[in-house]
KEKOLFI-977548 format. One record per residue (C-alpha): residue number from 1; residue in one letter; x, y, z. Coordinates in nm, 2 decimals, always signed. Layout:
# KEKOLFI-977548
 tordo vovo   east  north     up
   NUM    A      X      Y      Z
...
//
This chain:
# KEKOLFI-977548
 tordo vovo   east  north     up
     1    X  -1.95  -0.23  -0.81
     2    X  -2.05  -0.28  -0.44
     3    X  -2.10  -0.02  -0.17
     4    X  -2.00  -0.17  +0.20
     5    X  -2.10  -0.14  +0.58
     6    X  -1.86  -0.33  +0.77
     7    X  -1.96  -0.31  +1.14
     8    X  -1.64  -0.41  +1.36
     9    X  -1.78  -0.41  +1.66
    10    X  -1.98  -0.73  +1.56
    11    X  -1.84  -0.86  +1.26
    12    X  -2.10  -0.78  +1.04
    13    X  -2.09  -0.63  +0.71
    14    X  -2.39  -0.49  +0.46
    15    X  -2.35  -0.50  +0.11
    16    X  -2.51  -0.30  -0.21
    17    X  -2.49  -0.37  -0.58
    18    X  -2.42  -0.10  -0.79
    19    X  -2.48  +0.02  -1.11
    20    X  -2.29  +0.35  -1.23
    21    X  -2.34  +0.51  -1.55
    22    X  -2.15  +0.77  -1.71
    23    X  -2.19  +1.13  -1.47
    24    X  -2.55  +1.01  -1.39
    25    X  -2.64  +0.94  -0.98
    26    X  -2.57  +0.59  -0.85
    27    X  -2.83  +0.31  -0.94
    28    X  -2.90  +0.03  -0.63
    29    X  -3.00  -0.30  -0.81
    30    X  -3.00  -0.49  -0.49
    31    X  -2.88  -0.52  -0.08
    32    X  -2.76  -0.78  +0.13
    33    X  -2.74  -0.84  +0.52
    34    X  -2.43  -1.00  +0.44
    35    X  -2.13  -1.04  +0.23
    36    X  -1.98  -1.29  +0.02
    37    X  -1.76  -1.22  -0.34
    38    X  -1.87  -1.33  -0.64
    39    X  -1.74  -1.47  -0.96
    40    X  -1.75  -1.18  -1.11
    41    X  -1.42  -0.89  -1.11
    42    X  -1.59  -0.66  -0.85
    43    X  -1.47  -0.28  -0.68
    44    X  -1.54  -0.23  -0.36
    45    X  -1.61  +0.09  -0.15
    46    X  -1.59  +0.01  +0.23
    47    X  -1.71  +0.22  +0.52
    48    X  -1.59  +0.06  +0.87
    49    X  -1.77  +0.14  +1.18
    50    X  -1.50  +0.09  +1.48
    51    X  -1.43  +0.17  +1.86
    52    X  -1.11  +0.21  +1.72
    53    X  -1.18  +0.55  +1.51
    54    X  -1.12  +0.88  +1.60
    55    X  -1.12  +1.26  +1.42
    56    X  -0.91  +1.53  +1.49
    57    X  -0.94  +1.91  +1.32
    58    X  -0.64  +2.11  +1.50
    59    X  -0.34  +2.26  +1.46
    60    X  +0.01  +2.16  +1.47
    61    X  +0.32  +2.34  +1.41
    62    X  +0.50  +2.24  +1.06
    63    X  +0.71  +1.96  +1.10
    64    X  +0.84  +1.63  +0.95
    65    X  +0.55  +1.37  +0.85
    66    X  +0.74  +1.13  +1.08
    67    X  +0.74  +1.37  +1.39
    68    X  +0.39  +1.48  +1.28
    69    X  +0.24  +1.14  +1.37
    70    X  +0.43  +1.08  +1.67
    71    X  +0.24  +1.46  +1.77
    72    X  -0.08  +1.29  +1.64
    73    X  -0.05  +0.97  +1.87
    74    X  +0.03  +1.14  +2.15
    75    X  -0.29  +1.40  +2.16
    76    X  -0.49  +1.10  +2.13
    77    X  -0.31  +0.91  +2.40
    78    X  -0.40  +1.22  +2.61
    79    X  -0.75  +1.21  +2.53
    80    X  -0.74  +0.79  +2.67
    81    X  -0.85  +0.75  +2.35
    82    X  -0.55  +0.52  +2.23
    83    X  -0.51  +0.21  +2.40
    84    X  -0.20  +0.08  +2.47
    85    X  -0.03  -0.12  +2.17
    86    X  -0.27  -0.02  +1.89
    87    X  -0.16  +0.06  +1.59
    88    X  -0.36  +0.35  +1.41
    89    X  -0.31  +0.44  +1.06
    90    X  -0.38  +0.84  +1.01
    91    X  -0.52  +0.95  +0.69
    92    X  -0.48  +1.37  +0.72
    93    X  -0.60  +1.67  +0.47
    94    X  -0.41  +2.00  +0.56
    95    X  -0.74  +2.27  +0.57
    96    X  -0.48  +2.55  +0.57
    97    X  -0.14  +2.70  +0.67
    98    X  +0.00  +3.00  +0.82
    99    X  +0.35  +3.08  +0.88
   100    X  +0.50  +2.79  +1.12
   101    X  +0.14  +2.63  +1.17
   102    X  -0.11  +2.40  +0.99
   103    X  -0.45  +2.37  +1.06
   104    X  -0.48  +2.02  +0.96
   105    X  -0.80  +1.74  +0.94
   106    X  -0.68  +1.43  +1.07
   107    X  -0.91  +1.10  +1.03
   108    X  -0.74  +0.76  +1.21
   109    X  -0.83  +0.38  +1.24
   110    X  -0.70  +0.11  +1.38
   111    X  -0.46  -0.14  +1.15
   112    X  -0.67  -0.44  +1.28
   113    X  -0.95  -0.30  +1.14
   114    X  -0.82  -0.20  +0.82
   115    X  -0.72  -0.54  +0.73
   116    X  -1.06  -0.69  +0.71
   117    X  -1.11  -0.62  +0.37
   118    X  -0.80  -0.62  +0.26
   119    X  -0.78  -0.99  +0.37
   120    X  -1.05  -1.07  +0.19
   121    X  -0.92  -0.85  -0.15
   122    X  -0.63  -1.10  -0.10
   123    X  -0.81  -1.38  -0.10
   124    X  -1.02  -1.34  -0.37
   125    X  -0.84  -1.26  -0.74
   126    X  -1.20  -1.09  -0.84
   127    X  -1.17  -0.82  -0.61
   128    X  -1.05  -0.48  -0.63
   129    X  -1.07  -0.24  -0.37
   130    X  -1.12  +0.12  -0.42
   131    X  -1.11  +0.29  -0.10
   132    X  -1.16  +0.26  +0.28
   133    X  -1.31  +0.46  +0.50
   134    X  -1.42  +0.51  +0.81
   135    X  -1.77  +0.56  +0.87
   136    X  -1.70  +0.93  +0.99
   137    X  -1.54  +1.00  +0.69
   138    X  -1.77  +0.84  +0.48
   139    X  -2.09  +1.01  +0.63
   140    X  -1.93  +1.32  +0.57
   141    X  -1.87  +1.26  +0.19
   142    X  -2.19  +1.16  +0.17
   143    X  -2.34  +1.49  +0.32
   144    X  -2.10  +1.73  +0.15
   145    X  -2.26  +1.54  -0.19
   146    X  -2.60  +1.72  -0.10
   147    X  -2.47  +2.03  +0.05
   148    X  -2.19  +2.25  +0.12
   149    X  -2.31  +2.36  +0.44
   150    X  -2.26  +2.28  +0.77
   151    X  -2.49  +2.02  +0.88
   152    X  -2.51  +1.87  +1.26
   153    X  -2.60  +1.43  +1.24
   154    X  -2.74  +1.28  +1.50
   155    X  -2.67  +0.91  +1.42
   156    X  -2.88  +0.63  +1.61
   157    X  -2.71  +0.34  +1.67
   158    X  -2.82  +0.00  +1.91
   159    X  -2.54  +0.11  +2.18
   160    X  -2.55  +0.48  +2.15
   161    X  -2.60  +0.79  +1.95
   162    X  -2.32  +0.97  +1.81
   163    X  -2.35  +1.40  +1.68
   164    X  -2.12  +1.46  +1.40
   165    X  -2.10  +1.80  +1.26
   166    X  -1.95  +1.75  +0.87
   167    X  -1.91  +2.08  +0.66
   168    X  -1.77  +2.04  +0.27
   169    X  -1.76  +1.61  +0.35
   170    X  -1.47  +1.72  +0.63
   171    X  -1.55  +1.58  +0.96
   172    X  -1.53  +1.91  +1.19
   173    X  -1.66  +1.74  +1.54
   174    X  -1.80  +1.43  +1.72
   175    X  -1.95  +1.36  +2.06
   176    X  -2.05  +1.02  +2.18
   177    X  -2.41  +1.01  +2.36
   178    X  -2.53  +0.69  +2.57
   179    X  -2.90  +0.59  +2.54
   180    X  -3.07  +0.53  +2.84
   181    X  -3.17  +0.24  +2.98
   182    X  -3.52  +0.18  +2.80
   183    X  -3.27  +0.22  +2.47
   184    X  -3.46  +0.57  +2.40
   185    X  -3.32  +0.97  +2.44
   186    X  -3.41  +1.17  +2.67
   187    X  -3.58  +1.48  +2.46
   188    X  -3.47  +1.79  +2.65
   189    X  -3.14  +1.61  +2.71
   190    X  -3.07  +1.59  +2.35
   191    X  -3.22  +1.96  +2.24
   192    X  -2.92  +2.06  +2.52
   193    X  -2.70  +1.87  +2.38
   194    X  -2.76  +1.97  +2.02
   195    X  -2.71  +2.31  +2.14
   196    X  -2.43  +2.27  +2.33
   197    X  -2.25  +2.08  +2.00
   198    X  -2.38  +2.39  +1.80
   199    X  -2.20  +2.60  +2.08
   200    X  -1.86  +2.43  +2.07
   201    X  -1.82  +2.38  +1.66
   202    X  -1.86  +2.80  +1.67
   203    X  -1.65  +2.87  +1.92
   204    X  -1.39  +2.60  +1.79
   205    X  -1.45  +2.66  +1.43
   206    X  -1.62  +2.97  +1.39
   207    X  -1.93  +2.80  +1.22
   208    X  -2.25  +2.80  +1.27
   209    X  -2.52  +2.49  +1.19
   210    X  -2.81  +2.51  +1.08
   211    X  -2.93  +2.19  +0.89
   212    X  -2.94  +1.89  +1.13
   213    X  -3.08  +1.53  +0.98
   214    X  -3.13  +1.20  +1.18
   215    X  -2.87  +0.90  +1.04
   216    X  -2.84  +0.56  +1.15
   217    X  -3.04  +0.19  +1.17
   218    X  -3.23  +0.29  +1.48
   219    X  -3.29  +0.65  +1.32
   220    X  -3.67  +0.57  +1.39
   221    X  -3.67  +0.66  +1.78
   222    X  -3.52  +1.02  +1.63
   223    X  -3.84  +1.24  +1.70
   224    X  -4.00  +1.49  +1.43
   225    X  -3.83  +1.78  +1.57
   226    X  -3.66  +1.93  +1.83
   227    X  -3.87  +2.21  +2.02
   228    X  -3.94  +2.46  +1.71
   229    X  -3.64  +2.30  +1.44
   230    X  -3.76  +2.04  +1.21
   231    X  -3.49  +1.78  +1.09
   232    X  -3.33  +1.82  +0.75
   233    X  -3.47  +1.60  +0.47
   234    X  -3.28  +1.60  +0.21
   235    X  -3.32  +1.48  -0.12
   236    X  -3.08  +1.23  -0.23
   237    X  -3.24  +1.12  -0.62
   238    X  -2.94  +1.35  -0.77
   239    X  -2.66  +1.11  -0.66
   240    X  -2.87  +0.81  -0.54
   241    X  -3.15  +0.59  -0.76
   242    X  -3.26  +0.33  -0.51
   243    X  -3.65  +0.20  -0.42
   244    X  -3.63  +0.27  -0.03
   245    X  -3.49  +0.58  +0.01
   246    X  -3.48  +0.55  +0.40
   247    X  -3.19  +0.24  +0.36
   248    X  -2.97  +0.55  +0.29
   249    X  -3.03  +0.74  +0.61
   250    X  -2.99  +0.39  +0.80
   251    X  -2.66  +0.33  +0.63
   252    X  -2.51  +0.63  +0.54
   253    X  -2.17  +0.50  +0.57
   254    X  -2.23  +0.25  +0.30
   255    X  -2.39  +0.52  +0.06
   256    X  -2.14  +0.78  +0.15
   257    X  -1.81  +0.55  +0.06
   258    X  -1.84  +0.65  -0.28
   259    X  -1.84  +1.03  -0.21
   260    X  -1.60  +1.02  +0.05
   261    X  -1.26  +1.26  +0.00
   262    X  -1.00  +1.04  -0.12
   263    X  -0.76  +1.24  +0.12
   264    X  -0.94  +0.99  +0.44
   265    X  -0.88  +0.68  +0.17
   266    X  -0.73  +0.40  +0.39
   267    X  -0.62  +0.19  +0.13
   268    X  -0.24  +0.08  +0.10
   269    X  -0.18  +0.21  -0.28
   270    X  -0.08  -0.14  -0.38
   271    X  -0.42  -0.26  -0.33
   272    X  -0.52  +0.01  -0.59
   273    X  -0.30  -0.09  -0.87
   274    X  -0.58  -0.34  -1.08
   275    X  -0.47  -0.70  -0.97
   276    X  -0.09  -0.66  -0.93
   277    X  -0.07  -0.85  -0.59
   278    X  -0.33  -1.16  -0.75
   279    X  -0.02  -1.32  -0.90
   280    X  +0.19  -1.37  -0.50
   281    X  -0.11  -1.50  -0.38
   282    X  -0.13  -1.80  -0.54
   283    X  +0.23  -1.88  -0.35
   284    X  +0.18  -1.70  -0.04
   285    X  -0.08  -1.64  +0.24
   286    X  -0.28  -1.29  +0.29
   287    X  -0.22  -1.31  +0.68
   288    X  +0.22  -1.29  +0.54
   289    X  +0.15  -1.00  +0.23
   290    X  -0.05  -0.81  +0.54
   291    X  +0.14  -0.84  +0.78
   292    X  +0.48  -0.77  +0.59
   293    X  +0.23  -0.44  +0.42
   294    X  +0.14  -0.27  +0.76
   295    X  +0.50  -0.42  +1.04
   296    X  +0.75  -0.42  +0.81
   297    X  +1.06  -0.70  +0.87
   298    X  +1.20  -0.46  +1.10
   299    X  +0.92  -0.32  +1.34
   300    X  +0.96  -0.58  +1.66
   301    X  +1.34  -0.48  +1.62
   302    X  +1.34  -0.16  +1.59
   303    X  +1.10  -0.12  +1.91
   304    X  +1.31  -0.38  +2.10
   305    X  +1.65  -0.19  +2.02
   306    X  +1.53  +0.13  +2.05
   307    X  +1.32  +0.10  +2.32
   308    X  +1.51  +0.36  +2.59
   309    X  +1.54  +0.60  +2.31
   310    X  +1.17  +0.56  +2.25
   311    X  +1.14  +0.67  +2.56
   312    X  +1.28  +0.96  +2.60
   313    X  +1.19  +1.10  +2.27
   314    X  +0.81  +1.08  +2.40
   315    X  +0.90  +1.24  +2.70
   316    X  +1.06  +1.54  +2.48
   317    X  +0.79  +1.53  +2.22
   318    X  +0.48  +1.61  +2.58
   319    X  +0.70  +1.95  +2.61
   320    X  +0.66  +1.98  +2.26
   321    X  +0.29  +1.93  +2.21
   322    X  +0.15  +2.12  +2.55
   323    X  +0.36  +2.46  +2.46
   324    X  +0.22  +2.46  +2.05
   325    X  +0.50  +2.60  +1.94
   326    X  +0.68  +2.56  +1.59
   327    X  +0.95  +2.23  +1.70
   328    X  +1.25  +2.45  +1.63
   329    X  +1.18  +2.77  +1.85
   330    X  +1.12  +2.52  +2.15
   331    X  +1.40  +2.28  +2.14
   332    X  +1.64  +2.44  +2.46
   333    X  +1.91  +2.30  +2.34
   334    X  +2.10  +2.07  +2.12
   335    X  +2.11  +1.75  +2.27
   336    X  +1.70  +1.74  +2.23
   337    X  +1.75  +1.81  +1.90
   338    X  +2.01  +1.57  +1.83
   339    X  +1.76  +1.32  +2.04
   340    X  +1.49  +1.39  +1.80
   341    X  +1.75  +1.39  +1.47
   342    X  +1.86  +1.04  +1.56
   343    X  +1.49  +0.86  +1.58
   344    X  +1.37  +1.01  +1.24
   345    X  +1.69  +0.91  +1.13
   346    X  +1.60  +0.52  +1.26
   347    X  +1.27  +0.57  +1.09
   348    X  +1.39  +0.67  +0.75
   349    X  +1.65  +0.37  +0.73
   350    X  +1.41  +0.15  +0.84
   351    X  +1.16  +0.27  +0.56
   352    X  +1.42  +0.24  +0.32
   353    X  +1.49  -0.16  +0.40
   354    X  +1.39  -0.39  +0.12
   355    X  +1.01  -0.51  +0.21
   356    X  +0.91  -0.85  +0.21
   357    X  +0.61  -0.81  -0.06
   358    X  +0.75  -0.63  -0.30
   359    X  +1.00  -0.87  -0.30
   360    X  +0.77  -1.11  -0.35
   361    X  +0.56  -0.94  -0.62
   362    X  +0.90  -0.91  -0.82
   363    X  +1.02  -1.27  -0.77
   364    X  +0.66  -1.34  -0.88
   365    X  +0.68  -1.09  -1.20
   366    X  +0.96  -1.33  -1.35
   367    X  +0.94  -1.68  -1.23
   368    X  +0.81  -1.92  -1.51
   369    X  +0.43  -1.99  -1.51
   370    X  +0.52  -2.36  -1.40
   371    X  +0.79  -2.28  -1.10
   372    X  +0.61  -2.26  -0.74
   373    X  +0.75  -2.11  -0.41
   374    X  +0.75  -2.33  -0.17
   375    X  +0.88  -2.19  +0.14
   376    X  +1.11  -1.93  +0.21
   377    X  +1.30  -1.74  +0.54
   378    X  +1.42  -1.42  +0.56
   379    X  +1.66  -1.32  +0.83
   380    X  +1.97  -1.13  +0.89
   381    X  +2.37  -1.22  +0.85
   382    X  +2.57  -1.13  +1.13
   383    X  +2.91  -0.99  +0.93
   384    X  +2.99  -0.75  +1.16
   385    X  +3.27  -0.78  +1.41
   386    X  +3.12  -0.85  +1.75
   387    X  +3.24  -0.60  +1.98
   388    X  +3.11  -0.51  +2.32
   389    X  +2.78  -0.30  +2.40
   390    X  +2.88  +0.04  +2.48
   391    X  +2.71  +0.15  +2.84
   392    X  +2.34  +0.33  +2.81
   393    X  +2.50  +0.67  +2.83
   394    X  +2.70  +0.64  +2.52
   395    X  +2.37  +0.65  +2.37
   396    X  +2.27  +0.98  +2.47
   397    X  +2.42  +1.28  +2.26
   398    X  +2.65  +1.59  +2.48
   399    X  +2.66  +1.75  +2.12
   400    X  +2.43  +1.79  +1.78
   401    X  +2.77  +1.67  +1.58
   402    X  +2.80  +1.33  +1.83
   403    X  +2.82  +1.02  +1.66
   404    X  +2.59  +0.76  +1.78
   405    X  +2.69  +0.37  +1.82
   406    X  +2.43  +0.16  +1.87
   407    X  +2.23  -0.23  +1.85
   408    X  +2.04  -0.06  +1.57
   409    X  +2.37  +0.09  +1.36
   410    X  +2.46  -0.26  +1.37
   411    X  +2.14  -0.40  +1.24
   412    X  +2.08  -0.22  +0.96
   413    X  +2.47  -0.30  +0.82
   414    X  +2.37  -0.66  +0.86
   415    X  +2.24  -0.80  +0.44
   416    X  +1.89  -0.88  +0.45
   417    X  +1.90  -1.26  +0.32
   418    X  +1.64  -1.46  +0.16
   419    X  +1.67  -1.85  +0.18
   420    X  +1.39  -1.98  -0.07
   421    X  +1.31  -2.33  -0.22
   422    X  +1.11  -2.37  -0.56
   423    X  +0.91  -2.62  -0.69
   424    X  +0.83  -2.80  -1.08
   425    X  +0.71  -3.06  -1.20
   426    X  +0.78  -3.19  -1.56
   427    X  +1.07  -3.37  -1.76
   428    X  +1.39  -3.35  -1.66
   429    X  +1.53  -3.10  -1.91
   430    X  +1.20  -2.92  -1.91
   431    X  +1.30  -2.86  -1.49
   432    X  +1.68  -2.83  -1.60
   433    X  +1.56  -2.45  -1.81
   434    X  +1.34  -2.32  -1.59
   435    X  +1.57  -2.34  -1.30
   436    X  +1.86  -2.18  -1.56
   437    X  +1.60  -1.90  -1.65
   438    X  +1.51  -1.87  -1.29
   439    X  +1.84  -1.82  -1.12
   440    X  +1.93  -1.58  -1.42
   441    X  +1.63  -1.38  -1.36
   442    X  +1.70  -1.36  -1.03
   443    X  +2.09  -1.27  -1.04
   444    X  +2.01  -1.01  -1.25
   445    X  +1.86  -0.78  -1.00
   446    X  +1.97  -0.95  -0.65
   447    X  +2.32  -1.15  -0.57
   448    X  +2.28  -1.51  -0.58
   449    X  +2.41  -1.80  -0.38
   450    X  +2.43  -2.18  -0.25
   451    X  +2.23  -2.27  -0.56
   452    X  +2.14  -2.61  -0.55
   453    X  +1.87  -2.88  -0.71
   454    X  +1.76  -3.17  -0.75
   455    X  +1.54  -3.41  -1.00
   456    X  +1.33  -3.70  -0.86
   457    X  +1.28  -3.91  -1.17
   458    X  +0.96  -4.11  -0.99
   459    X  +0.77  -3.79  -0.87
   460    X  +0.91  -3.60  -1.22
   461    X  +0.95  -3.30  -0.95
   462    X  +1.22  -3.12  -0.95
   463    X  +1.36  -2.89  -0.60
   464    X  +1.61  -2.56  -0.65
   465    X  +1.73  -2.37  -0.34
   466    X  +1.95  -2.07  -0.30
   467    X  +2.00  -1.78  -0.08
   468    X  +1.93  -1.40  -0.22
   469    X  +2.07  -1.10  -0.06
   470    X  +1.86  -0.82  -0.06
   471    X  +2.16  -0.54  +0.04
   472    X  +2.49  -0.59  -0.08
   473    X  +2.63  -0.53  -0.37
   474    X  +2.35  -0.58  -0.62
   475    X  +2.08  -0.54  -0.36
   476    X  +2.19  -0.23  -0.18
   477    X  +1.98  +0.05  -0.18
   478    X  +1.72  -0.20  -0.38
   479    X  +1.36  -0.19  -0.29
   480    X  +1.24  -0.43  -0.56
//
């Protein structure tokens, strides 16, 4: 097992080998500055340090999951936190509920990011990954291992220092704090602003901190203490064996991976299931699996299509978010709700469309050991009649029960066809039966058509192509 710092601001990652016994603590054999997979089948626990990170512990008013991230987006967008076109992923723990409210612990990080390791999981068929984390996230699970308290971190880094306040390994507050130019802190600055953090995580949170500790790879400019307060030293033997204790405070993301809540786990769940995905990527690229994992086919359309509704719906969902109100009291009046009705709707049947890798994972479950994919397309069929664009206005509802026509009504009733080309090589009746068991196995679960092949007797290669539809009527409703 290995335990990794993955530093995104510079491309860097650190890497510790494992050893985990039974309910004992966790044994360090060795560390790297660097990291490169082995031979050998490997988990992986991976902390990611990012500009692109961000907590949130607030409350929202109880809503849809889709609505709910829309709310999420948008209190980060008004914080200039979110820059414009980035895709965060939002891993959230719900701390407790009340009647029309949630008080709800919300950890984010950007797709981008994410994908680092799982590009690399892709790549190699000896790695398994077990969870991702941010380095937030992952210092709190590593805190909450040693105590259930509150405890205030002050974590040194080259380009600034960062004061996190973790209780129970949930990330409760964060504030960013520039060094100065020498690269050093500023001593009554920081005992102000240690107080001032301990002042706002009380009056936000009702909480009071106690234990502070110093974290981070430039943890040695921390001083011994701040006016009368010594820093927190704990004692880490019960969960951590390793020669040098202090590599744990300078890379407590790393360390704290293990420990982290599995509620902040970025990991898609078909990274989690053993080596399921090993088998497509012998036919098809990481960059295509990832990309198809995190866009989806229909993502550019849907944003292209939808794009004035988009629109509006944000501007509805700023009234929403300033008054704090449960969605339904707020909503003046049916048309907003129909406006808001229609785009989850869009979502959902765009979730619901056949995806391109687990298409790919089931093609790949039953093709014989010795037939290859060799290229493939997947695109739409225009059936529908063509008939004009209705004007922009026929687009916005006058009534909750209006029926909406639209670019988008019309894309999703267009089939979802694959046009893929396989490969063998062998005899000619040895190609002849594993294209018949091929296109049986395939018919079986999806609609078949234009099945063609070929045998070149010199090469002993044999070529079948055919077209699959993925919604019709074998593949509607059909997810593979």
């Amino acid at each position: 097992m290995r335990l990794l710092e993955y530093n995104a601001f510079e491309g860097q990652w650190r890497s510790f080998f494992i050893a985990k016994e039974g309910k004992g603590p966790l044994k360090v054999i060795s560390h790297e500055n660097f990291f490169e997979p082995g031979h050998k089948k490997e988990d992986l626990f991976v902390s990611i340090l990012s500009k692109n990170s961000h907590i949130m512990l607030s409350d929202f008013p109880k809503t849809k999951k889709e609505i709910l991230r829309l709310q999420i987006n948008e209190r980060i967008r008004q914080e200039a936190l979110l820059e414009e076109g980035m895709n965060l992923v939002h891993r959230i723990k719900k701390i407790s509920s009340t009647e029309g409210q949630e008080r709800l612990s919300i950890v984010s990080l950007s797709a981008a990011d994410i994908s680092v390791p799982l590009d690399i999981a892709l790549k190699n068929k000896n790695i398994r990954i077990k969870g991702i984390f941010s380095e937030i996230s992952s210092i709190a699970g590593l805190l909450g291992a040693i105590t259930k308290g509150p405890v205030m971190a002050a974590i040194f880094r080259e380009k600034g220092l960062e004061i996190l306040v973790t209780r129970e390994k949930i990330p409760l507050y964060s504030q960013i704090i520039p060094l100065d130019v020498t690269g050093s802190v500023d001593l009554t600055m920081l005992e102000q602003t240690f107080e001032l953090v301990r002042q706002n995580v009380e009056r936000l949170h009702n909480i009071q901190v106690q234990k502070t500790i110093c974290l981070g790879p430039g943890r040695e400019i921390c001083p011994k203490k701040i006016g009368n307060k010594e820093f927190w030293e704990p004692d880490f033997k019960k969960i951590i064996e390793i020669s040098d204790p202090s590599l744990i405070l300078k890379h407590p993301g790393a360390f704290g991976a293990y420990f982290a809540l599995k509620e902040y786990d970025f990991t898609p769940s078909i990274f989690k299931t053993a080596y399921v995905i090993r088998r497509v990527n012998s036919f098809v690229s990481g960059a295509l699996v990832l990309s198809a994992l995190f866009t989806g086919i229909l993502g550019f359309n849907l944003y292209r299509e939808n794009k004035k509704l988009y629109k509006e719906y944000t501007f509805l969902l700023k009234n929403v978010t300033s008054k704090k109100e449960k969605l339904e009291a707020i909503l003046p009046s049916n048309t907003e709700k129909a406006l808001i009705e229609r785009y989850v709707d869009i979502y959902k049947k765009s979730v619901e469309q056949p995806r391109p890798h687990e298409v790919l994972l089931r093609l790949a479950s039953f093709l014989p050991s010795e037939v290859k994919i060799l290229s493939f397309e997947i695109k739409r069929e225009n059936t529908a009649i063509s008939r004009p664009t209705p004007p922009p206005s026929t687009y916005m509802p006058q009534s909750s029960s209006i029926q909406f026509t639209s670019p988008i009504d019309r894309l999703f009733n267009m089939p979802l066809k694959m046009d893929i080309v396989l490969v063998t090589q062998g005899t000619f009746m040895q190609t002849r039966t594993r294209f018949e068991e091929t296109i049986s196995n395939i018919a079986s679960i999806y609609s078949v058509k234009n099945v063609n092949w070929d045998y070149d007797k010199i090469s002993r290669k044999g070529k079948l192509s055919c077209t699959i539809t993925l919604q019709g009527k074998k593949g509607e409703g059909n997810r593979a």
